[in-house]
C-alpha positions as CSV (number, residue, x, y, z in Angstrom):
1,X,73.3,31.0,22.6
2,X,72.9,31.6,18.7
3,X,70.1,30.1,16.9
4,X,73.1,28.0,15.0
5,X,74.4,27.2,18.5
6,X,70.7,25.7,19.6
7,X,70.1,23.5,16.3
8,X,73.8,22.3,17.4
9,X,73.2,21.3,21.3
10,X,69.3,20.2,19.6
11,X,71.2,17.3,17.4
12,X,73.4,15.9,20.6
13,X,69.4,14.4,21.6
14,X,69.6,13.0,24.9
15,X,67.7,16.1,26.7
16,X,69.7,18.6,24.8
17,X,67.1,18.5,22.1
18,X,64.5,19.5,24.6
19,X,66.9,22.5,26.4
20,X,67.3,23.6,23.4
21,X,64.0,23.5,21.6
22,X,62.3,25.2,24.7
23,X,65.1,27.9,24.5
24,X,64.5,28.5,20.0
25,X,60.5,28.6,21.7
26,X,61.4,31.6,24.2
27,X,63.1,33.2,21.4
28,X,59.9,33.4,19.4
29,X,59.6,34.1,16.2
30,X,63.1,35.8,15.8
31,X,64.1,32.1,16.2
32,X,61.4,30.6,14.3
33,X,62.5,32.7,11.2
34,X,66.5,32.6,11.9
35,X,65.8,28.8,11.7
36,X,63.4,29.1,7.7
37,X,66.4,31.3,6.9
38,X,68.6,28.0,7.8
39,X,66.7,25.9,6.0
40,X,66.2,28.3,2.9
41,X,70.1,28.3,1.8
42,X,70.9,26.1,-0.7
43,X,74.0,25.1,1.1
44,X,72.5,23.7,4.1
45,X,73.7,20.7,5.3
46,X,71.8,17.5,5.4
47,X,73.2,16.8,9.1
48,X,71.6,20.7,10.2
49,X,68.4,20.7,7.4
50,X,67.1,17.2,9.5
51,X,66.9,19.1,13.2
52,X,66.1,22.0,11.8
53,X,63.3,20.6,10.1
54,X,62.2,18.6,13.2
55,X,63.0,22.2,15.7
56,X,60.2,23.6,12.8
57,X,58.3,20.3,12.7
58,X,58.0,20.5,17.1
59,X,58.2,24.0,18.0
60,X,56.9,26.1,15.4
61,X,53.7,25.0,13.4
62,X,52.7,27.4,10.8
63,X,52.4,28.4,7.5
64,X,55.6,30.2,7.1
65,X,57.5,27.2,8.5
66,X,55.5,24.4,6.0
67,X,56.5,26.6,3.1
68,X,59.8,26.9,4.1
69,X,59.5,22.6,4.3
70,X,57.7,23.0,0.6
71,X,61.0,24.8,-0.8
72,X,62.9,22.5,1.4
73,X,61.8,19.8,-0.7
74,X,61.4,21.3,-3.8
75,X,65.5,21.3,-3.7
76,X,65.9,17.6,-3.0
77,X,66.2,14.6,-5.6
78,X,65.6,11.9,-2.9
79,X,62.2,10.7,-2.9
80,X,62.0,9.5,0.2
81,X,63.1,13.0,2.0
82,X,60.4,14.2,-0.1
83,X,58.0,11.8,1.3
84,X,59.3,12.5,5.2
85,X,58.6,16.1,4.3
86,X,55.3,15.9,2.8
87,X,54.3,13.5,5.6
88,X,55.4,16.4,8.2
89,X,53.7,18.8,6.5
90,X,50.6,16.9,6.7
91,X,51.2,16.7,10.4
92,X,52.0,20.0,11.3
93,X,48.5,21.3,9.1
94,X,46.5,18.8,11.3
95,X,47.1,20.6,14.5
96,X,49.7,21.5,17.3
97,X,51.8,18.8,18.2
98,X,50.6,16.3,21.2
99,X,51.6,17.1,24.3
């Protein structure tokens, strides 16, 4: 499956997220930077920029996906988005996700 065909089957939830978030992981960082590509176009979707921020958010805590969350935000008006984001960010800096 595509990277866009993952972030798809990830938003269904109900163990789909988790097939396909351990798939994007085996991919690596091809994934990881399909994904920042994603999120980087302006004409992302809200309904794809939310799982794709969480696939970044789960699988892939680094610098190069926090930035891509930074200019993420920098694009949005709504203040509470910009809050969710910042508080991710936060997150992913503190560590590796629990387990």
């Amino acid at each position: 499956m595509s990277v866009k065909q993952l972030v798809k089957l990830y938003e269904q939830g109900s163990g789909a997220d988790d097939v396909a978030g351990q798939q994007l992981v085996r991919m690596g960082n091809k994934a990881r930077d399909e994904l920042i590509k994603m999120l980087d176009d302006p004409k992302v979707s809200k309904d794809d920029a939310g799982p794709i921020a969480m696939i970044l958010f789960v699988y892939f805590r680094c610098e190069e996906s926090i930035r891509a969350l930074d200019r993420y935000a920098d694009r949005q008006n709504d203040p509470k988005l910009r809050g969710l984001i910042d508080s991710m960010k936060k997150m992913m800096r503190s560590g590796p996700p629990p387990k």
